[in-house]
C-alpha positions, 0 to 999 in steps of 0.5 A: 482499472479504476476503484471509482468503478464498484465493478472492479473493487473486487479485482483490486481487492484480490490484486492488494491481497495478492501484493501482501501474501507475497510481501508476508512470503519474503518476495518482496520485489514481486509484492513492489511489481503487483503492489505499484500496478495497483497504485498506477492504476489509482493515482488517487489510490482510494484503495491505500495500497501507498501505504503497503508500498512505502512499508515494503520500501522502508524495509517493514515486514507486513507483521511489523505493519500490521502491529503497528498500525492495526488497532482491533482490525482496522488501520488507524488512519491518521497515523497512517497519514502522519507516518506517509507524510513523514516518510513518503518524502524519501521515495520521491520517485514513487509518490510524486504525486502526494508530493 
């Protein structure tokens, strides 16, 4: 199921949202299990749900997440980007492909 499609977006939307009620609860390798499915299903990960995957991995909480890259409701992208070149390093088994 690829984001490319605009027939799935809303099935990928409802996936992401369902990997960050699960990250925000404490189940954590729930949140990994539906977070990772995603991103194998979008290699190219159009959606971003990287960088929900590398936060869990690094040990954020998603409130952690959100206040530090969420300026006024939007995600500032190039910290996003900065922050995942910097980390994504140490998670060579998850992101080879952005390596």
């Amino acid at each position: 199921m690829e984001w490319k499609h605009p027939t799935n977006r809303h099935i990928i939307k409802a996936l992401i949202s369902w990997g960050t009620f699960l990250w925000e609860i404490g189940e954590i390798e729930k949140a990994l299990e539906v977070l990772k499915e995603v991103y194998r299903m979008n290699p190219t990960d159009e959606p971003g749900v990287r960088f929900y995957i590398l936060a869990v991995l690094e040990g954020m909480g998603f409130e952690e997440f959100e206040q530090t890259f969420s300026k006024d409701g939007e995600y500032d992208l190039r910290d996003l980007e900065s922050w995942f070149e910097r980390k994504a390093k140490d998670h060579p088994e998850t992101f080879k492909a952005y390596l």
